[in-house]
C-alpha positions as CSV (number, residue, x, y, z in Angstrom):
1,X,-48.3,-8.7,-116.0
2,X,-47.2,-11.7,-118.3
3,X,-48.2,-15.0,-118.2
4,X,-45.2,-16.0,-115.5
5,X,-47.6,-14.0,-113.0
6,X,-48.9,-16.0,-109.6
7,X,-52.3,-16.6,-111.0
8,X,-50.4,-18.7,-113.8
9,X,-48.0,-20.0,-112.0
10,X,-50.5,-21.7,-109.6
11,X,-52.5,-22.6,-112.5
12,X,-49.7,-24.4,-114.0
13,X,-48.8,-26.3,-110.5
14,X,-49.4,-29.7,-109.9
15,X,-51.7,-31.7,-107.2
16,X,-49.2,-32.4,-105.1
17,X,-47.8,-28.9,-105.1
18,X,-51.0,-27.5,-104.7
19,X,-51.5,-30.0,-101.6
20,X,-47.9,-28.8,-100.0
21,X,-49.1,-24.9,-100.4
22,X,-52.2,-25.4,-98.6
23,X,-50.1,-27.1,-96.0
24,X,-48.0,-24.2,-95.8
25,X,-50.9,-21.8,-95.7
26,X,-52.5,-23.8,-93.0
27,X,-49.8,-23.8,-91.0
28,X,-48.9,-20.5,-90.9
29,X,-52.6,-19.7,-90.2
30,X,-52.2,-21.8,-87.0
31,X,-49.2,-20.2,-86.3
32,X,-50.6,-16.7,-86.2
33,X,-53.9,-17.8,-84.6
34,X,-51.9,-19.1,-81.7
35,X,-49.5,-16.6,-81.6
36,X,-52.4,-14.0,-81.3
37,X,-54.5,-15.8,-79.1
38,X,-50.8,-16.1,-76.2
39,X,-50.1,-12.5,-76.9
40,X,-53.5,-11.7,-75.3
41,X,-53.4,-14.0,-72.5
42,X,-49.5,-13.0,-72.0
43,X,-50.4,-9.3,-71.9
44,X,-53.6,-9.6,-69.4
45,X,-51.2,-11.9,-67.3
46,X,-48.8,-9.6,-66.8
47,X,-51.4,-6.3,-66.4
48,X,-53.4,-8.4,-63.9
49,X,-50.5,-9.5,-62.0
50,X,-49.1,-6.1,-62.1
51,X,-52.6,-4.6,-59.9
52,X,-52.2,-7.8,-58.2
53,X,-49.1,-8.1,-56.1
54,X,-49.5,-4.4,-54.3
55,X,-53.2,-5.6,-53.1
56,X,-52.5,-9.1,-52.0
57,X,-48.8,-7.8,-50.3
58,X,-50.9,-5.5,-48.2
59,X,-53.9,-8.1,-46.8
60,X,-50.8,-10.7,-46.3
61,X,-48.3,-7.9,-44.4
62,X,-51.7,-7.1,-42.2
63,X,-52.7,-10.7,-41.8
64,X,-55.8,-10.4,-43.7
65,X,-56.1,-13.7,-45.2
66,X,-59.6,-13.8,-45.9
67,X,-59.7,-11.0,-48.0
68,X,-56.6,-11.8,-49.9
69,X,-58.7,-15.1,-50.4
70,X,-60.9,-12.6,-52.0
71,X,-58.9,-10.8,-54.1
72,X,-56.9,-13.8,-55.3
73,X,-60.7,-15.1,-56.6
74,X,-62.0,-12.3,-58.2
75,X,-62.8,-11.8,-61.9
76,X,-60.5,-8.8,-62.4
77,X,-57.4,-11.5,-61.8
78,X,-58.4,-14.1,-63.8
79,X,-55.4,-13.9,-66.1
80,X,-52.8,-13.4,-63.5
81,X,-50.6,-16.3,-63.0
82,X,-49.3,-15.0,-59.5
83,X,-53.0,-14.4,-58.1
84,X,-53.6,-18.2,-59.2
85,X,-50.3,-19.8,-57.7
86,X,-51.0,-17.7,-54.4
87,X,-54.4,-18.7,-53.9
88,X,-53.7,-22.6,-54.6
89,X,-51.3,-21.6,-51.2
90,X,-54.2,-19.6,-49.0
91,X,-56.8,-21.8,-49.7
92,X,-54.6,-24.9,-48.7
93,X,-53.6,-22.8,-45.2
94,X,-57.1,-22.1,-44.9
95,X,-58.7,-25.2,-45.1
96,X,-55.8,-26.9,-43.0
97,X,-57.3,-24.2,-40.4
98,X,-61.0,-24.6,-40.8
99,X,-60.8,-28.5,-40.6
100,X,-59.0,-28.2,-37.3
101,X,-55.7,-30.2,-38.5
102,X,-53.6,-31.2,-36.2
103,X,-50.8,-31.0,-38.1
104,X,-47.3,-29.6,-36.6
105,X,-46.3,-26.0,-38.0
106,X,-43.5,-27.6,-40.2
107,X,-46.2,-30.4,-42.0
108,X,-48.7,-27.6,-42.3
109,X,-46.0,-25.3,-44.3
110,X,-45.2,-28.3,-46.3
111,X,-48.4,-28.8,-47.1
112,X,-48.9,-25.4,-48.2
113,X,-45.4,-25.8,-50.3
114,X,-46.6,-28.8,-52.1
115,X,-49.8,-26.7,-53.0
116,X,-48.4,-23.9,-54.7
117,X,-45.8,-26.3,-56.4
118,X,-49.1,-27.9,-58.1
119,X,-50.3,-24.6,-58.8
120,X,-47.3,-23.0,-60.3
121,X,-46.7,-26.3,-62.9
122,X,-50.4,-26.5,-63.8
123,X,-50.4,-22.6,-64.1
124,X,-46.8,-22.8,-65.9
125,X,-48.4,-25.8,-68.7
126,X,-51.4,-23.5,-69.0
127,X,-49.4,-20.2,-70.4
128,X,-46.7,-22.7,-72.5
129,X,-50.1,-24.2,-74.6
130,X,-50.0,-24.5,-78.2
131,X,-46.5,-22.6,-78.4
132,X,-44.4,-26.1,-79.1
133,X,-46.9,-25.4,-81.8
134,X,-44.7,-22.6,-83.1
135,X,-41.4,-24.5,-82.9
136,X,-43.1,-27.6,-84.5
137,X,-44.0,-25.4,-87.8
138,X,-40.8,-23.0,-87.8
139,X,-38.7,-26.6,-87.5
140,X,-40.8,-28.2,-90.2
141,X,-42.0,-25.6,-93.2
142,X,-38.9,-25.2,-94.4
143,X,-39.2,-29.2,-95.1
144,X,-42.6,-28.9,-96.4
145,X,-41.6,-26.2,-98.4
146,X,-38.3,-28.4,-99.8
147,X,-41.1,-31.3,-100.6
148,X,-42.6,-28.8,-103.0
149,X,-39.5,-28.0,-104.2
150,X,-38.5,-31.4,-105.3
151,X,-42.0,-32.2,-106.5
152,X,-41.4,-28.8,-109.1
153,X,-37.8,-29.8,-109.7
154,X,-39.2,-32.7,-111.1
155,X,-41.8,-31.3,-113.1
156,X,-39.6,-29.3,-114.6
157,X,-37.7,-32.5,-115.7
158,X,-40.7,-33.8,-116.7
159,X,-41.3,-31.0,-119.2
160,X,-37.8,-31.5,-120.5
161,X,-38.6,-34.8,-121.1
162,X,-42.1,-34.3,-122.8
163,X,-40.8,-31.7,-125.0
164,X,-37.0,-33.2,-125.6
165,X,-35.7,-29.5,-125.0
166,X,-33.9,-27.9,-122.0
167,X,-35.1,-24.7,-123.2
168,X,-36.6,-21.9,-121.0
169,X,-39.6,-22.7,-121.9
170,X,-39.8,-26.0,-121.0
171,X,-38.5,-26.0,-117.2
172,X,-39.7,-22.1,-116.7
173,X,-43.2,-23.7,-115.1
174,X,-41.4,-26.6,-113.1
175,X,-38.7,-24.1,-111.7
176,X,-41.4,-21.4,-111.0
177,X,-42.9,-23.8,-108.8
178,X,-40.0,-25.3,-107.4
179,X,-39.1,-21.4,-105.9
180,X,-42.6,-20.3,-104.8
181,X,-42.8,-23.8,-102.5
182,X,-39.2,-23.2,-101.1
183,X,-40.1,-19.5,-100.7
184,X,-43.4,-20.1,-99.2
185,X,-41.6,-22.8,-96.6
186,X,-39.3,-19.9,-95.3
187,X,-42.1,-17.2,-95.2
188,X,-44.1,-19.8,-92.7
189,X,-40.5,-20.7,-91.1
190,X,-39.6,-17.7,-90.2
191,X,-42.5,-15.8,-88.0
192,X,-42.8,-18.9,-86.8
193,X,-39.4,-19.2,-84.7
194,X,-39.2,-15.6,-84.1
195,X,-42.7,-15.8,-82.4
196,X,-41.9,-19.2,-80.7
197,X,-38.4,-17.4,-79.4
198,X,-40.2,-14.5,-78.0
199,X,-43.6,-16.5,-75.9
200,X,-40.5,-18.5,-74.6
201,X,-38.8,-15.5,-72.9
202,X,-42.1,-14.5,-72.1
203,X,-42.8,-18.3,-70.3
204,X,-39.4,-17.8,-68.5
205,X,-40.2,-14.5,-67.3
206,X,-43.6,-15.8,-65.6
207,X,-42.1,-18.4,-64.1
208,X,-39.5,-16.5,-61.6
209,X,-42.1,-14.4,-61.2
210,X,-44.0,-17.7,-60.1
211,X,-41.5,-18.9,-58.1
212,X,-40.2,-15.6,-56.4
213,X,-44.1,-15.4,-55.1
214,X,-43.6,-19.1,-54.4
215,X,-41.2,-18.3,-52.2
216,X,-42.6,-15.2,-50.2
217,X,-45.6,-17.2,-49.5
218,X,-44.1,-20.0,-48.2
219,X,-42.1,-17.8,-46.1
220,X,-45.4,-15.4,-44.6
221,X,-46.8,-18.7,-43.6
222,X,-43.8,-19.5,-41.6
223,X,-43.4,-16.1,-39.9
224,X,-47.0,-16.1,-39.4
225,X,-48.3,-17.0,-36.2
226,X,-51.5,-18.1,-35.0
């Protein structure tokens, strides 16, 4: 290749442009690294609560509630989102029964409600971390990536001025630089919102699913009877 190569260019780039690329770098290094890291929590979420639901619906339907204690605490359902939410609810009921409350049916089932409401926003601010993360970086690279810009624009009116030509040759090394930092902006930009777009619909999805369950829960604890 000639001399205009990357090696060169990157060679010929400034401090501060140098500063702005390792920005970029680093930030789309983030933005993969959490974007990898939620696509495996989002995927066991929604395998675990997939196995989930059938087993828990069939101790709850025979009044089992011990063992869909169980099943809500065991290891294979860590990830789920629905096993958590549901047992905040049975272990609420349950200790409301072992203490010997004497609470009316209607406290007791609020009770229960408020439990599960905890658990579904704690559960719900658990799946959504570090993905503002992703709309922080695909909002802001593209500005990062402009500050490089101007930083080479001006180098390459610094070489006009060192020079006193507007030749090619003169500006080829500013405006080289000026392009890679506007490209490299948009290349950390882009994944980024496209990522961020798609864990979103994924965080909406969850959270009927969270709520739906919610709402059958709070419903089999006031069918149920002692």
């Amino acid at each position: 290749m000639g001399e205009m190569d990357l090696v060169h260019m990157w060679e010929q780039m400034g401090f501060v442009a140098k500063a702005v690329a390792f920005i970029l770098v680093f930030m789309s290094m983030w933005s993969f690294g959490v974007s990898i890291e939620r696509y495996y929590t989002f995927t066991q979420a929604k395998k675990q609560s997939k196995l989930y639901a059938p087993q828990v619906a069939k101790h709850l339907k025979d009044r089992r509630l011990k063992e869909a204690l169980a099943v809500s605490q065991s290891k294979p359902f860590q990830y789920s989102h629905l096993a958590k939410v549901v047992l905040a609810g049975l272990q609420e009921y349950q200790f409301q029964l072992d203490t010997g409350s004497n609470l009316t049916r209607e406290d007791m089932v609020d009770t229960v409600r408020r439990a599960i409401q905890r658990a579904t926003a704690l559960t719900a601010n658990d799946l959504k971390k570090g993905i503002p993360a992703l709309a922080t970086i695909g909002a802001t690279a593209p500005f990062v990536g402009l500050l490089g810009t101007v930083v080479g624009v001006i180098n390459a009116f610094a070489g006009i001025g060192s020079t006193g030509s507007a030749g090619l040759g003169a500006v080829s090394a500013g405006i080289s630089e000026a392009l890679i930092e506007t490209a490299l902006g948009l290349v950390v930009a882009i994944p980024a919102v496209w990522l961020y777009n798609y864990f979103s619909g994924a965080l909406e999805y969850f959270n009927v699913e969270m709520d739906n369950s919610s709402s059958e829960l709070v419903d089999f604890f006031i069918k149920i009877k002692e």
